[in-house]
C-alpha positions in Angstrom: 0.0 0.0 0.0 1.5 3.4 -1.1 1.1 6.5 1.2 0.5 9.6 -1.4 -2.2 11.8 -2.3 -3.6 11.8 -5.6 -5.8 14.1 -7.5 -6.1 18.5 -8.3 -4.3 20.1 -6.3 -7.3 22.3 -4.4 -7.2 26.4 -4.7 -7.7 26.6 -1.0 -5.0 24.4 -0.2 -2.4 27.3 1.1 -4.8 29.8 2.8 -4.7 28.0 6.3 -0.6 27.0 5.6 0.7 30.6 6.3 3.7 29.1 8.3 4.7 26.7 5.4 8.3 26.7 4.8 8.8 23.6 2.3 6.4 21.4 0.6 7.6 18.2 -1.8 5.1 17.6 -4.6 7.0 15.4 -6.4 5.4 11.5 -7.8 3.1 12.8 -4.8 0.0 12.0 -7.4 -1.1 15.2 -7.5 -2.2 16.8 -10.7 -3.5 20.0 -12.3 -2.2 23.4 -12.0 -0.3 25.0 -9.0 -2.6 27.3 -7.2 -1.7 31.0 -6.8 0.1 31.4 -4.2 0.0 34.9 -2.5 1.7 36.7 0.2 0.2 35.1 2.7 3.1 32.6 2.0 6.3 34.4 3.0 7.4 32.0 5.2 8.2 29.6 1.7 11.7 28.7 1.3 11.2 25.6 -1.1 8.7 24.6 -3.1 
């Protein structure tokens, strides 16, 4: 059994992640576009 999330990637998904310094998307089985991501992100080294 794999652990992963698949499916679009959600618009809301950052809003509540305001202290988000990383995130790894990769084979993750996501798919669609990236959100926008605004400046509610400034914490976001790495991405």
């Amino acid at each position: 059994m794999a652990d992963f999330i698949e499916g679009i990637i959600p618009d809301f998904i950052f809003q509540n992640w305001t202290n988000l310094e990383q995130i790894y998307m990769e084979a993750s089985g996501l798919s669609g576009p990236i959100p926008s991501i605004n400046a509610t992100l400034e914490n976001l080294e790495y991405m």
